[in-house]
C-alpha positions, 0 to 999 in steps of 0.5 A: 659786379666786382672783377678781379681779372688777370691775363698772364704773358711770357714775360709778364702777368697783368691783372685788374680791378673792374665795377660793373665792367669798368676799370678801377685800375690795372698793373703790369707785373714784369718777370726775370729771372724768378722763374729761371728754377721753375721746370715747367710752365704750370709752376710758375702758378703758384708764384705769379698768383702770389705776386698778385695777391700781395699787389693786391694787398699792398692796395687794401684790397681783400680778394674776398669782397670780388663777385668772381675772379677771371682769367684769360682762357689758354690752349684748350680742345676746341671750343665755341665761343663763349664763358666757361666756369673752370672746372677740375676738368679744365684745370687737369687740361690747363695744368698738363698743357694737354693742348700746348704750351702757353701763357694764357694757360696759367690764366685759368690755374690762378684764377682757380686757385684765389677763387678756391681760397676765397669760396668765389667761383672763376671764370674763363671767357674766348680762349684762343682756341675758339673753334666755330668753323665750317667743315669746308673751312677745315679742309687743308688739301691734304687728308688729315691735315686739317686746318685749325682755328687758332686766333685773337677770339678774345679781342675779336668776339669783344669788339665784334659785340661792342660794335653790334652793341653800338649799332642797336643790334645783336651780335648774332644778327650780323655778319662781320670781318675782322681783323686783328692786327698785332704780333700775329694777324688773324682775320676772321669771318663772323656769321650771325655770333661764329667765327665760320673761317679764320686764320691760324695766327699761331700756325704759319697761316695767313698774312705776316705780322711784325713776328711771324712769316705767315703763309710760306711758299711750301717748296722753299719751306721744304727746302729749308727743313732738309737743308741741314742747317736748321733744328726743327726749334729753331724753325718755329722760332724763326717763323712764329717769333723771328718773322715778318717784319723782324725778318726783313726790316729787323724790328717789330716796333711799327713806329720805328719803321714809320719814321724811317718810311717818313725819312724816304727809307723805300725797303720800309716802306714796301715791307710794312705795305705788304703787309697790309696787301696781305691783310687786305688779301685776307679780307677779301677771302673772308669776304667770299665766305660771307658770300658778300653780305658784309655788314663791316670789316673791323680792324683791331689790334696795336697795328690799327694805331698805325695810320699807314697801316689802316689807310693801305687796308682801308683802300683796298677793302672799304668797296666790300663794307664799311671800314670801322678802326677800334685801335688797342687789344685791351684784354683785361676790359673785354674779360670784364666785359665778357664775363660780366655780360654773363654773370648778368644773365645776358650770356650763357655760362658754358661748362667745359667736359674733357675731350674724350666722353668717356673720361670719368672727370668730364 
């Protein structure tokens, strides 16, 4: 099983070369100013799929001997979990950012167009849309506002599956917390394969993160929009971009801020610690969701490098469960993986159908 995977950022597109799940290499191409004349998100496409296939080539390496190409699933209607084939239907929706506009979406659209060019089929796996909640999980308090499952999906249905897997069990017998800890923070209750409750990391839901705010006082939230100070723009910026960490202690570098915790720097210390109260916090909701029965919590993500970051979490949680640390977010391994699994007939291949039902390209 050859894989050729690709994961495209902001600022960068990653893409790698997996055999039987395991890497043969990656690379990071790192973008400027060549977008600069791009109107939009979806042309950028065209040029990154090309800087990937003269990568390719420069390597010797002819995109025809791959079994499938992959790509990291982007802001979709809501989804279970799972392995999708892209589709035109997905395309239309990846391509006019129907859902919203992010990166991941472009993950799709190449995969598509080099499996197109190729005669090779591409795939998508836990996009970050992934939506198994409960109803109760969905109700905000105020009607029509419901809460959304936006979240690390990838990274958290990965380990969720390697840990089962280390454990003899399947996935779907367990009952999980985990907690992705990277520039956003999501912490998700996995019952028996469903992520049944988790937090919008994108949303302004849950706890800080090196970028974000989190979850805000809502009177003081208000008080901000109308104070006249501030474009609607730059309020996401500020939230989603320009919070948590960067707000108070500005950076987002956790080392950093453990050196300066190492120097006796008190505000750092109380910062980066709340965090972790926060996360902590979160867990034990999640906990009441699983009504107790936690077969572990899971911390994940850049941030589970950080030894005071798990030592604070880990203290306040590990009376729930075990505590079980897979530091790193390693997209590329867990789209291989993921697929993989699928393409051997152990995962279910999920079809995408457009939203509305009525729709002719459903």
């Amino acid at each position: 099983m050859r894989l050729l995977v690709i994961n495209p950022g902001s600022t960068s597109t990653k893409f790698g070369v997996f055999e039987q799940a395991q890497e043969i290499f990656s690379q990071t191409i790192r973008h400027g100013s060549e977008f600069d004349s791009c109107p939009d998100l979806t042309s950028q496409s065209p040029l990154r799929e090309q800087l990937v296939c003269q990568a390719l080539e420069t390597r010797g390496i002819d995109p025809a001997g791959f079994d499938a190409i992959v790509g990291r699933g982007g802001l979709l209607h809501p989804l279970e979990g799972g392995v999708y084939l892209v589709n035109q239907a997905m395309i239309e929706d990846l391509a006019s950012c129907r859902y919203g506009t992010h990166a991941s979406n472009l993950g799709g659209l190449i995969a598509a167009e080099i499996a197109s060019r190729y005669g090779l089929k591409a795939y998508v796996a836990d996009p970050v849309i992934v939506d198994e909640m409960d109803s109760l999980a969905r109700i905000s308090g105020w009607p029509g506002m419901e809460r959304r499952s936006v979240f690390h999906a990838l990274n958290q249905k990965a380990v969720a599956r390697r840990y089962a897997t280390e454990q003899g069990r399947a996935y779907e017998q367990l009952n999980l917390i985990i907690a992705h800890l990277g520039g956003g923070i999501s912490v998700g209750a996995h019952k028996n394969g469903r992520v049944v409750d988790v937090n919008n990391a994108l949303g302004g839901d849950g706890p800080y993160s090196p970028e974000r705010s989190g979850g805000l006082p809502l009177f003081s939230v208000m008080d901000l929009c109308f104070s006249g100070q501030y474009q609607l723009d730059q309020l996401k910026k500020m939230f989603v971009g320009q919070g948590g960490l960067a707000a108070y202690l500005g950076t987002t570098d956790a080392v950093s801020i453990d050196q300066r915790i190492a120097k006796g720097d008190k505000d750092a210390r109380l910062i980066l610690e709340g965090m972790a109260y926060q996360v902590a916090k979160e867990i034990g909701s999640a906990a009441t969701v699983l009504e107790g029965a936690v077969d572990a919590i899971i911390l994940t993500g850049g941030l589970a490098y950080d030894r005071y970051v798990v030592d604070w979490v880990t203290r306040r949680v590990r009376f729930i469960a075990p505590v079980i640390v897979y530091p790193g977010e390693d997209e590329l391994p867990a789209l291989a993986q993921t697929v993989g699994k699928a393409l051997a007939g152990h995962m279910a291949i999920k079809t995408y159908k457009k939203e509305n039902p009525d729709d002719p390209t459903a």
